[in-house]
FIKOLZA-1660 file (N, C-alpha, C; in steps of 0.1 Angstrom, whole numbers, plus 5000, padded with zeros to 4 digits):
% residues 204
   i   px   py   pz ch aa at
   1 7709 0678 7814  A  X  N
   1 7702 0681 7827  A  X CA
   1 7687 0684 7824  A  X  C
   2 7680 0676 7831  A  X  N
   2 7665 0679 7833  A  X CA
   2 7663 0692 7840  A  X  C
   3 7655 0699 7829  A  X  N
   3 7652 0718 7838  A  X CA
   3 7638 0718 7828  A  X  C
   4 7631 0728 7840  A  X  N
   4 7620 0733 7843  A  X CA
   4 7616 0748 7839  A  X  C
   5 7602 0750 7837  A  X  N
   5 7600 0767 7839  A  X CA
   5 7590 0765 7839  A  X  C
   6 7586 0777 7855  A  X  N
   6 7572 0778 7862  A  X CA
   6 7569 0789 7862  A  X  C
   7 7558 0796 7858  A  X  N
   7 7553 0807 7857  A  X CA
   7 7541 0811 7865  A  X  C
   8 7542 0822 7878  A  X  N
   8 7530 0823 7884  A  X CA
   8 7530 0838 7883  A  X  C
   9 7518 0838 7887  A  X  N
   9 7508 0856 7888  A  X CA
   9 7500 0859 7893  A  X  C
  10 7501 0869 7904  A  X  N
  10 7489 0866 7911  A  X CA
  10 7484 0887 7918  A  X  C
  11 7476 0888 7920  A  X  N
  11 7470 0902 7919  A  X CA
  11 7459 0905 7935  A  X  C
  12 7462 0914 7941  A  X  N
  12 7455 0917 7951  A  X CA
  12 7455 0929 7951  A  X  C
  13 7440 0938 7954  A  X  N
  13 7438 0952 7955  A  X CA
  13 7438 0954 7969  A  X  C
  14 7442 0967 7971  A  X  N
  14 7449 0976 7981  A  X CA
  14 7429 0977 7993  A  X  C
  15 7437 0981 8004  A  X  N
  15 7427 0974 8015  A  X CA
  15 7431 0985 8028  A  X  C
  16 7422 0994 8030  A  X  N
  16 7422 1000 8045  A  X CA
  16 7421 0991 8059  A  X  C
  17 7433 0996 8064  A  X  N
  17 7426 0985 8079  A  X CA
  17 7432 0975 8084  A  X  C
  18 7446 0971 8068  A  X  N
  18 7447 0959 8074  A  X CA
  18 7464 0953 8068  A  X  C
  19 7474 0950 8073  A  X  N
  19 7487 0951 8078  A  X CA
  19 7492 0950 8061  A  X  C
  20 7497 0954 8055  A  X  N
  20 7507 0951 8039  A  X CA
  20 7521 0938 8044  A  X  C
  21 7516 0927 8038  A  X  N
  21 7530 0919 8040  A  X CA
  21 7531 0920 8023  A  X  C
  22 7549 0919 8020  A  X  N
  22 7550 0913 8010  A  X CA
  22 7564 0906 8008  A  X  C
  23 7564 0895 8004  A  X  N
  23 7579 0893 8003  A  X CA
  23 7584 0885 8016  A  X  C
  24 7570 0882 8026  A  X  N
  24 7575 0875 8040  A  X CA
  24 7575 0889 8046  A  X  C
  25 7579 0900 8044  A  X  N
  25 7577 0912 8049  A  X CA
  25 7568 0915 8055  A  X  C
  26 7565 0925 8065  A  X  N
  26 7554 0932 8070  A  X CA
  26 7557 0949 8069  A  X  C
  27 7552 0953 8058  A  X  N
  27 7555 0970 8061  A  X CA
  27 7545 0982 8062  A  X  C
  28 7555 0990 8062  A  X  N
  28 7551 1005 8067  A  X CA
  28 7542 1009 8058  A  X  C
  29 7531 1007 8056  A  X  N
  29 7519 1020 8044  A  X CA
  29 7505 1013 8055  A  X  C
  30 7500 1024 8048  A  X  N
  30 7488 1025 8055  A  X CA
  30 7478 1020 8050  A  X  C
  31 7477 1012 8034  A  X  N
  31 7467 1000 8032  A  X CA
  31 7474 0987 8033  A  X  C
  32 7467 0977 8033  A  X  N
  32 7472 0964 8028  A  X CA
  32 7466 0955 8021  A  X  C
  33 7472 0944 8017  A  X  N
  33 7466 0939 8006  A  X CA
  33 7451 0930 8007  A  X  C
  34 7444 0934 8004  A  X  N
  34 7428 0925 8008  A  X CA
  34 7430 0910 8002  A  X  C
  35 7428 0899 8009  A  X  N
  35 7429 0884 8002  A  X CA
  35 7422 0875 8017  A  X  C
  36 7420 0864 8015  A  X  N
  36 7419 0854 8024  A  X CA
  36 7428 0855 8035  A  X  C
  37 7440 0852 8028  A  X  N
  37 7453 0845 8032  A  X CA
  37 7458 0865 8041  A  X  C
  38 7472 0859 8044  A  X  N
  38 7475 0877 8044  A  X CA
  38 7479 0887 8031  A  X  C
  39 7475 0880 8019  A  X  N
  39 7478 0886 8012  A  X CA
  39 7492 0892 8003  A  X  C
  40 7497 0880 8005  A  X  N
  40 7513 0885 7998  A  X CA
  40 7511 0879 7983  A  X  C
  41 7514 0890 7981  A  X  N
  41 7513 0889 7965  A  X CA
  41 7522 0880 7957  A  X  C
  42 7535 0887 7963  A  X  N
  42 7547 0881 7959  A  X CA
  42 7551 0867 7960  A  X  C
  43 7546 0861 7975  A  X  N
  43 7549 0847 7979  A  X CA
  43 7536 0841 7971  A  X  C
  44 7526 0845 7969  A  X  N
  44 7517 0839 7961  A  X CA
  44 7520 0833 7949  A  X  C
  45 7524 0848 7942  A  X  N
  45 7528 0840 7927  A  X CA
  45 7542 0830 7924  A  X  C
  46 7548 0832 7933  A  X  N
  46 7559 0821 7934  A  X CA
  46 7556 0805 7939  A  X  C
  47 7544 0808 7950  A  X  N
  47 7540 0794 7949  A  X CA
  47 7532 0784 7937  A  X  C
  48 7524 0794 7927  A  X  N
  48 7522 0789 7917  A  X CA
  48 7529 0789 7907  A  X  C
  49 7546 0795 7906  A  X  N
  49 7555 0794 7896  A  X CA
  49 7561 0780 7900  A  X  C
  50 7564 0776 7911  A  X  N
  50 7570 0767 7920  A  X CA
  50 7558 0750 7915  A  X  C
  51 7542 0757 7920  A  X  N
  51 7538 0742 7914  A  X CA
  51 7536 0739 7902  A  X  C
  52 7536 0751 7893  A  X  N
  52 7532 0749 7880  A  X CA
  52 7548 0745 7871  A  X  C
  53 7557 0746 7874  A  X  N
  53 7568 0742 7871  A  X CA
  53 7568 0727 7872  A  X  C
  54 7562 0720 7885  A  X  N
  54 7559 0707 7884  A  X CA
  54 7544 0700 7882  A  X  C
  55 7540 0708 7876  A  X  N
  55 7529 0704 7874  A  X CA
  55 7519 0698 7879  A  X  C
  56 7520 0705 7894  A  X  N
  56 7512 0700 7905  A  X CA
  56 7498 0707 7909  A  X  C
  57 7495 0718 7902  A  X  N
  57 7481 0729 7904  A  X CA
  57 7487 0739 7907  A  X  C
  58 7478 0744 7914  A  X  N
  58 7482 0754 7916  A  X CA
  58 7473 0759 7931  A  X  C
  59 7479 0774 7939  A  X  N
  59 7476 0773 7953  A  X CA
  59 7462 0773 7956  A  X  C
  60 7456 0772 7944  A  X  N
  60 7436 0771 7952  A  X CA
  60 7435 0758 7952  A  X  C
  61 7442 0749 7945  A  X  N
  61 7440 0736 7948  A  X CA
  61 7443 0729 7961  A  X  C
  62 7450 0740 7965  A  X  N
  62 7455 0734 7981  A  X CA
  62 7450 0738 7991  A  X  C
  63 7449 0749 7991  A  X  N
  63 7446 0764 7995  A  X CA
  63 7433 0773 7995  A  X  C
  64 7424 0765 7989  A  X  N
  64 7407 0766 7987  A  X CA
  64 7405 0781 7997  A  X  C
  65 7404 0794 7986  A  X  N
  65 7397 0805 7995  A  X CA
  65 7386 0804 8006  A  X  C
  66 7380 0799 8003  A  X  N
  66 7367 0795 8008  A  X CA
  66 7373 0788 8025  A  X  C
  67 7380 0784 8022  A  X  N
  67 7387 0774 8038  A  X CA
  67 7389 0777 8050  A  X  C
  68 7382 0783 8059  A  X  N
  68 7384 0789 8071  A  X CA
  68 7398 0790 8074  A  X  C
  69 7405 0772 8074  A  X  N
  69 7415 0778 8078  A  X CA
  69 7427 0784 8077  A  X  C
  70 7427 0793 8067  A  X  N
  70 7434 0797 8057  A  X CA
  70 7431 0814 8059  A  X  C
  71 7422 0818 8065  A  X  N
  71 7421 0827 8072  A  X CA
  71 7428 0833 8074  A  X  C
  72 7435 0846 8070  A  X  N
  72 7447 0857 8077  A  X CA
  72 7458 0845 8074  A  X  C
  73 7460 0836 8072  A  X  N
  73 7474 0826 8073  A  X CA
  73 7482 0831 8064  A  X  C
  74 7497 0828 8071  A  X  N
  74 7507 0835 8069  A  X CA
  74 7512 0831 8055  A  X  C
  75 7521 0834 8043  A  X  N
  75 7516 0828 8031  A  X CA
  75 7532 0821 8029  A  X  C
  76 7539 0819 8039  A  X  N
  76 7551 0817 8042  A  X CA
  76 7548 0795 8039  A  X  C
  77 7533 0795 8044  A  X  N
  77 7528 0783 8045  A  X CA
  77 7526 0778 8032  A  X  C
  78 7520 0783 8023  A  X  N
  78 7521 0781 8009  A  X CA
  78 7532 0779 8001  A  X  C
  79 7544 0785 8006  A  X  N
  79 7555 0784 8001  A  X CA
  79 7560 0774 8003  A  X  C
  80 7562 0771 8014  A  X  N
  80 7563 0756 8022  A  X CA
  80 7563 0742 8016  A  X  C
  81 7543 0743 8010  A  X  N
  81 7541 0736 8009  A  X CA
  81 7546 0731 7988  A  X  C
  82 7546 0743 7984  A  X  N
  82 7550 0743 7969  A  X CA
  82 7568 0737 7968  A  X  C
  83 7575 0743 7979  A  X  N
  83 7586 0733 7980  A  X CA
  83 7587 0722 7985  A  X  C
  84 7581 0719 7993  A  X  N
  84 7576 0701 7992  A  X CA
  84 7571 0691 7982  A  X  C
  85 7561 0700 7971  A  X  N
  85 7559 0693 7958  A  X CA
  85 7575 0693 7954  A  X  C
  86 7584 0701 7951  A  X  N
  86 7590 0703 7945  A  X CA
  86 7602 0695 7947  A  X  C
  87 7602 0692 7957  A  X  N
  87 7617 0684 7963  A  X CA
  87 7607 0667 7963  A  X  C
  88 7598 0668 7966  A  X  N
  88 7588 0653 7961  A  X CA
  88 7593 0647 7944  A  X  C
  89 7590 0659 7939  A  X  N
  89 7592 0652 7922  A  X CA
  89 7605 0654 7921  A  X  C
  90 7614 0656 7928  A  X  N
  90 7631 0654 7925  A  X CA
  90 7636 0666 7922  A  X  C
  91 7631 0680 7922  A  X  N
  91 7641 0690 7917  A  X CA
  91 7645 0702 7927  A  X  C
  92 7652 0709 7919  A  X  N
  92 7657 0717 7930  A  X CA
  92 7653 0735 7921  A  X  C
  93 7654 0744 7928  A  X  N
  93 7657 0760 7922  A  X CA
  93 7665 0765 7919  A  X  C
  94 7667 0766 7903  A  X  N
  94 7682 0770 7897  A  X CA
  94 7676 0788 7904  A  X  C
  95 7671 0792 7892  A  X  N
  95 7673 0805 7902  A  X CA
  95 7652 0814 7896  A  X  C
  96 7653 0823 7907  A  X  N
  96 7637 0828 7908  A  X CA
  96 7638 0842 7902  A  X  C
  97 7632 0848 7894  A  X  N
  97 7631 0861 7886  A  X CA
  97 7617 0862 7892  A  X  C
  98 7614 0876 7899  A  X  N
  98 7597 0883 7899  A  X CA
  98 7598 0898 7897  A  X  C
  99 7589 0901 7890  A  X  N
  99 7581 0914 7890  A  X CA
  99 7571 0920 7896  A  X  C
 100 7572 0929 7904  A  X  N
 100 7562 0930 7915  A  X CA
 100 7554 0944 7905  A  X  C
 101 7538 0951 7904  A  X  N
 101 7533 0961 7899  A  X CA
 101 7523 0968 7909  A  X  C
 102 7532 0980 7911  A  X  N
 102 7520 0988 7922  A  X CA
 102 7531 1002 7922  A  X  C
 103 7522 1008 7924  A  X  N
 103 7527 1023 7926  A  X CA
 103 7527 1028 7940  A  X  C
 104 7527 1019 7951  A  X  N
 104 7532 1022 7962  A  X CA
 104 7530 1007 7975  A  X  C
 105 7542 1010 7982  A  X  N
 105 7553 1018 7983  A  X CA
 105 7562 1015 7972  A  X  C
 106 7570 1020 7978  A  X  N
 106 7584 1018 7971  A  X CA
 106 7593 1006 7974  A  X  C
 107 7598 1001 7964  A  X  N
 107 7602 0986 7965  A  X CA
 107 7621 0987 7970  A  X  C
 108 7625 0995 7957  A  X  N
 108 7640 0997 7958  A  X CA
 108 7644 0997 7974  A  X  C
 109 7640 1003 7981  A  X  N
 109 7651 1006 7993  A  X CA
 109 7647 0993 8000  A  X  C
 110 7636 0988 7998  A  X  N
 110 7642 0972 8007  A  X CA
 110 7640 0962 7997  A  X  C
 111 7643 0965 7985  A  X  N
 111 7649 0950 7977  A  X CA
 111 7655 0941 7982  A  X  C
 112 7666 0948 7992  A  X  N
 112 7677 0937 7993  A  X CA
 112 7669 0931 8004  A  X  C
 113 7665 0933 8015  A  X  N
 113 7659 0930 8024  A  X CA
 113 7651 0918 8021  A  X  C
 114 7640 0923 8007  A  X  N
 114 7631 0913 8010  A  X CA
 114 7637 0903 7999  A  X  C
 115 7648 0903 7992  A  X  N
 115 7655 0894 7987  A  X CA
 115 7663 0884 7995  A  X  C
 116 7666 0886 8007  A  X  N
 116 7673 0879 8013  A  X CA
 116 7660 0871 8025  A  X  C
 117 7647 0876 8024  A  X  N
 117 7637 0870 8031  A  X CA
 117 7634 0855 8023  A  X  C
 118 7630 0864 8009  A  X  N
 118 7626 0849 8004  A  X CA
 118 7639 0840 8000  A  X  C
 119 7649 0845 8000  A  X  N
 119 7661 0832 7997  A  X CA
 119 7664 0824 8009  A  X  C
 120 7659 0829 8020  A  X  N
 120 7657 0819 8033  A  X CA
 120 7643 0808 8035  A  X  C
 121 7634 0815 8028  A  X  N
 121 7622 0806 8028  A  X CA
 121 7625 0796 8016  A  X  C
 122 7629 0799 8003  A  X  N
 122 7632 0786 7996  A  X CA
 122 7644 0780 7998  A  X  C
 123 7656 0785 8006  A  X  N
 123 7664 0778 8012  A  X CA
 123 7670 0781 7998  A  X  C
 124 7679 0788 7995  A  X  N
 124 7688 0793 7984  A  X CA
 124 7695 0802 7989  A  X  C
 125 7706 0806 7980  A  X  N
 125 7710 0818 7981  A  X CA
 125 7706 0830 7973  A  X  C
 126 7707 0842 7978  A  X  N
 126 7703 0855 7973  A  X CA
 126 7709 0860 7958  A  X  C
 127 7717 0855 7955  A  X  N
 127 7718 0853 7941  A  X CA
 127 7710 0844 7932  A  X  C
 128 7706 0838 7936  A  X  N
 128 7694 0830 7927  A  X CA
 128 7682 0841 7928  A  X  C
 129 7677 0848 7936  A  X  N
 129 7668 0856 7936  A  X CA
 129 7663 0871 7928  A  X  C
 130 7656 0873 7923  A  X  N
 130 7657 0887 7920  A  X CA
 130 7642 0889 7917  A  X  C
 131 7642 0900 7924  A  X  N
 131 7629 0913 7926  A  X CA
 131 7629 0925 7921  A  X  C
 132 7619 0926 7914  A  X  N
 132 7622 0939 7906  A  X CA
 132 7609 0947 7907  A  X  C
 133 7605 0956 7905  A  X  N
 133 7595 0966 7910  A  X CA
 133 7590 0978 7896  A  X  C
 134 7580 0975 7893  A  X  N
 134 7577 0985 7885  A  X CA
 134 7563 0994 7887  A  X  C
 135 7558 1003 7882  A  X  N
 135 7548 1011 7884  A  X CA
 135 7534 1013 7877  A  X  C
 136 7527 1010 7877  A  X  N
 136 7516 1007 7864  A  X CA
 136 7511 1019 7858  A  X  C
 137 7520 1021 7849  A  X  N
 137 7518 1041 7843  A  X CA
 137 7507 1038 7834  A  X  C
 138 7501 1043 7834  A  X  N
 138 7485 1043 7821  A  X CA
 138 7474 1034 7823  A  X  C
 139 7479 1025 7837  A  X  N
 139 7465 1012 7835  A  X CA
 139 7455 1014 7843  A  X  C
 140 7454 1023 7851  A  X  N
 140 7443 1028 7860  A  X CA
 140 7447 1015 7872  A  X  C
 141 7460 1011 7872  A  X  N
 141 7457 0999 7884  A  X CA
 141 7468 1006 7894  A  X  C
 142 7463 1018 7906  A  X  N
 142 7474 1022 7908  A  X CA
 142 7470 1020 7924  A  X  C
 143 7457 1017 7925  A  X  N
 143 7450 1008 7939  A  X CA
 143 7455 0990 7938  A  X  C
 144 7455 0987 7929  A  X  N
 144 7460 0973 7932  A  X CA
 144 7477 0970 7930  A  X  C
 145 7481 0960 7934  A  X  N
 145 7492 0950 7935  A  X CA
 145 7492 0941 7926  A  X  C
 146 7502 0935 7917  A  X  N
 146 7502 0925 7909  A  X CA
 146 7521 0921 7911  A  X  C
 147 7518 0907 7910  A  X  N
 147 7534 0903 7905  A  X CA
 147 7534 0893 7898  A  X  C
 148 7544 0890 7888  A  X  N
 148 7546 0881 7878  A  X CA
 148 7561 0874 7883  A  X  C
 149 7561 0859 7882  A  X  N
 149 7571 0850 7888  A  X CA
 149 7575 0842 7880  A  X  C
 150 7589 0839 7877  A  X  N
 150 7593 0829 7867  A  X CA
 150 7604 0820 7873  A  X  C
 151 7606 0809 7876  A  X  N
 151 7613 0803 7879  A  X CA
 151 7618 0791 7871  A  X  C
 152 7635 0787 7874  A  X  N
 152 7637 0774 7867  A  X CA
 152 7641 0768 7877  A  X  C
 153 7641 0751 7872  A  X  N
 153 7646 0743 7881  A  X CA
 153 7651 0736 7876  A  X  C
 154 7658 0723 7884  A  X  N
 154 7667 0711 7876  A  X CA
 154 7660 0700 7888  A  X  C
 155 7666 0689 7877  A  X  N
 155 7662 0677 7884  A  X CA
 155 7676 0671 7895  A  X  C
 156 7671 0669 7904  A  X  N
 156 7684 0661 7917  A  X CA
 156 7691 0650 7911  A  X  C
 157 7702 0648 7905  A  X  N
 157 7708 0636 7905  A  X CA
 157 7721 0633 7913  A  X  C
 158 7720 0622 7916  A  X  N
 158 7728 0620 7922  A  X CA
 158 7748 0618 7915  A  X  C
 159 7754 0617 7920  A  X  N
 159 7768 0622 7915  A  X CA
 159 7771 0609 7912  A  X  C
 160 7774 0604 7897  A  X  N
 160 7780 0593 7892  A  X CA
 160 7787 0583 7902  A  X  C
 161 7800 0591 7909  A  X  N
 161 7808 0586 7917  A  X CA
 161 7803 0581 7930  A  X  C
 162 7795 0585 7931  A  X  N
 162 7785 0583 7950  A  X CA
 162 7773 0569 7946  A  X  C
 163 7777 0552 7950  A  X  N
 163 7771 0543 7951  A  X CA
 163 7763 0543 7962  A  X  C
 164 7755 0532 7962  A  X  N
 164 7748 0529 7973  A  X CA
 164 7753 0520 7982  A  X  C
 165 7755 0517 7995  A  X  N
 165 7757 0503 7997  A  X CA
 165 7755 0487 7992  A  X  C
 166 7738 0484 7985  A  X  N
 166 7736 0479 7979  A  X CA
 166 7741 0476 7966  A  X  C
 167 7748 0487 7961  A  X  N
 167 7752 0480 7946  A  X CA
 167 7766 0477 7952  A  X  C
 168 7775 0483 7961  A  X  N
 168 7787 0481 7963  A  X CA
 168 7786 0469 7970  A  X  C
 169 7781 0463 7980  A  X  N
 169 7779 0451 7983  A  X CA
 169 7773 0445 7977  A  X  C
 170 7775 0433 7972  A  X  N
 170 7759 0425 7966  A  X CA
 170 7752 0413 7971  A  X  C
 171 7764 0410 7982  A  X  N
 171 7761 0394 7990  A  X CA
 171 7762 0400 8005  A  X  C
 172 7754 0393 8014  A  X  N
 172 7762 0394 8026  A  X CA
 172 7773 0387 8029  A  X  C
 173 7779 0379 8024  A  X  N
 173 7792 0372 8025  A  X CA
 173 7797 0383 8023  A  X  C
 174 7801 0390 8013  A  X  N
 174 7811 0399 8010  A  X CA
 174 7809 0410 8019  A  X  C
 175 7798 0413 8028  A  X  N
 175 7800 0426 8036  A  X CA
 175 7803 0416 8051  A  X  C
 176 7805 0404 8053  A  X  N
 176 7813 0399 8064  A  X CA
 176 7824 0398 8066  A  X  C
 177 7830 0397 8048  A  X  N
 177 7846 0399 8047  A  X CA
 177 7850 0413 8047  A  X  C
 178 7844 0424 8044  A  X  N
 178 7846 0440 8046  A  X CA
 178 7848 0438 8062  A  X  C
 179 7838 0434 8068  A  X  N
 179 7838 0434 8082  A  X CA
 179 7850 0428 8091  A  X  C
 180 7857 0417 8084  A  X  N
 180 7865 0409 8089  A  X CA
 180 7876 0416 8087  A  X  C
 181 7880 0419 8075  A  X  N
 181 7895 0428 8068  A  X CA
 181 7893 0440 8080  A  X  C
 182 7885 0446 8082  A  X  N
 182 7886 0457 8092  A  X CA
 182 7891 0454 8102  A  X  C
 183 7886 0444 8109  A  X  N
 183 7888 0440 8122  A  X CA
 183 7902 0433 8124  A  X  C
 184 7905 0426 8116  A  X  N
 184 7922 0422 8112  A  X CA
 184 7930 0431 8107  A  X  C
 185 7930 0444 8101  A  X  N
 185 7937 0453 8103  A  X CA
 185 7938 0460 8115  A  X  C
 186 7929 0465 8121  A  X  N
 186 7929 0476 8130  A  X CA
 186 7933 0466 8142  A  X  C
 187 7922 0458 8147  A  X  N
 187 7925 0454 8164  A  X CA
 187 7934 0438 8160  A  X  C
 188 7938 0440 8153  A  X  N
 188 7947 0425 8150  A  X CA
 188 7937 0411 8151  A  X  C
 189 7925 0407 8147  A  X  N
 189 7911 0397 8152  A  X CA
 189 7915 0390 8139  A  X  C
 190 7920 0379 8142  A  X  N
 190 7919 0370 8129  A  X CA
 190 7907 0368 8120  A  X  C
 191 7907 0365 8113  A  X  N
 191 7894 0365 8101  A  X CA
 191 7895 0345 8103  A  X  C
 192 7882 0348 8102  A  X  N
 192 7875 0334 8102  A  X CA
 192 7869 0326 8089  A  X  C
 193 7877 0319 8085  A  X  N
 193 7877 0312 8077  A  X CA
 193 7863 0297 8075  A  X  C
 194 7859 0300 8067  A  X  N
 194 7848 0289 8062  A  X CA
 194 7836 0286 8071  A  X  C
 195 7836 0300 8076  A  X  N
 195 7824 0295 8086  A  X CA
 195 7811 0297 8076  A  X  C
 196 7801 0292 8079  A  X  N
 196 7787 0297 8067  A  X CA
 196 7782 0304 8073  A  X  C
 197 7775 0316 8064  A  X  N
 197 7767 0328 8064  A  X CA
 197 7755 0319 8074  A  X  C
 198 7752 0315 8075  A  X  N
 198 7738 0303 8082  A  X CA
 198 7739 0291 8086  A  X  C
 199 7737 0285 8092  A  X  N
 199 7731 0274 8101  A  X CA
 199 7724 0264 8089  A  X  C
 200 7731 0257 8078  A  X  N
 200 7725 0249 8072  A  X CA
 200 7710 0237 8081  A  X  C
 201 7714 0237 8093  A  X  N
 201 7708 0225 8097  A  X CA
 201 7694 0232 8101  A  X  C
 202 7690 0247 8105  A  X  N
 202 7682 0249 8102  A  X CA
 202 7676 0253 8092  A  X  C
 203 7676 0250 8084  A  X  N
 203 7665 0247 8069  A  X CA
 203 7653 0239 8068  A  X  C
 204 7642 0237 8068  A  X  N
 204 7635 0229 8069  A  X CA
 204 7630 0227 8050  A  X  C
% end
C-alpha cells in the first residue's frame, strides 16, 4: 500500500477583542487568536500536514495573508480546500495525530467535542483523530498558541474484483448480446440473430 506522512505547524499569539476558534470551535476565554484568517491554529496546521503530505504547498500558497479575502475567513475553508488536493492525487486519511501548546484554556474537557468537530470536516471517523493538549512550562510562550500535526495517508485503489464496464465488455456486439440474453430471459423477446451492429450500405 502506497502511504504518506504530512507534517504541519502552525503558531498564533493570543489577541484582546476578538472571538478564540479552535478546532472549528468557537470558545469561552476572553482573548483570541490574532491572524488574518480567524485564526485556528489547529485547522491550520492540519491543512499544511494534509498538503504537505501531498506535496502540494502549503496554505500561504493558497491562502496569501495579504488577500483581503481571506479576511476573518472561516478556516474550515482551508481545510476544504487541502482535502480536495488530497482526494485529487488519489488518497485518503488513515488517521490524524495533533498537539495543540498554550496554557489556556483548557483543552481536556472538550477534547471530545472538538474531536468529533474535525472528524466531520475531514469526513472520518473520531477514531482516526486525536488531540492532545499540552502546556508550554519554561518557554516564556504562555501568550501564544502553537500546534504541531501529523498525518498519514494511503493511496485509493480500487478493489481487484470491481471491473469497469469497458474491460468487461470489449465490443458492442457483445453488450447487444448481454442486452438480448436479458430480454429473452425475463420478458420472453426472442434474440435476434445475424442482424449487423450497422448498416454496411452506409459506409462511404
Amino acid at each position: 500500500m502506497d502511504t504518506r506522512i504530512g507534517f504541519g505547524y502552525d503558531s498564533h499569539v493570543f489577541k484582546p477583542g476578538v472571538p478564540l476558534h479552535i478546532g472549528g470551535l468557537k470558545l469561552d476565554h476572553p482573548e483570541g487568536l490574532a491572524g488574518h484568517s480567524d485564526g485556528d491554529v489547529l485547522l491550520h496546521a492540519i491543512t499544511d500536514a494534509l498538503l504537505g503530505a501531498v506535496a502540494a504547498g502549503d496554505i500561504g500558497s493558497f491562502f496569501p495573508p495579504g488577500d483581503p479575502r481571506w479576511k476573518d475567513a472561516d478556516s474550515a475553508i482551508f481545510l476544504n480546500l487541502a482535502m480536495e488536493e488530497l482526494h485529487h492525487a488519489g488518497y485518503r486519511i488513515v488517521n490524524l495525530d495533533t498537539t495543540l501548546i498554550l496554557a489556556a484554556p483548557k483543552i481536556g474537557p472538550i477534547s471530545e467535542e472538538m474531536r468529533a468537530r474535525v472528524a466531520d470536516l475531514l469526513d472520518v471517523e473520531m477514531d482516526q483523530v486525536s488531540i492532545k493538549a499540552k502546556t508550554p512550562e519554561g518557554l516564556n510562550l504562555d501568550h501564544v498558541a502553537q500546534c504541531h500535526a501529523v498525518v498519514l495517508i494511503e493511496r485509493v485503489s480500487e478493489p481487484d474484483d470491481l471491473k469497469s464496464m469497458s474491460e468487461v465488455i470489449e465490443s458492442q456486439r457483445q453488450l447487444e448480446d448481454v442486452v438480448e440474453d436479458l430480454l429473452s430471459s425475463v420478458h420472453g423477446v426472442p434474440k435476434k440473430r445475424g442482424a449487423p451492429v450497422y448498416d454496411t450500405e452506409d459506409i462511404t
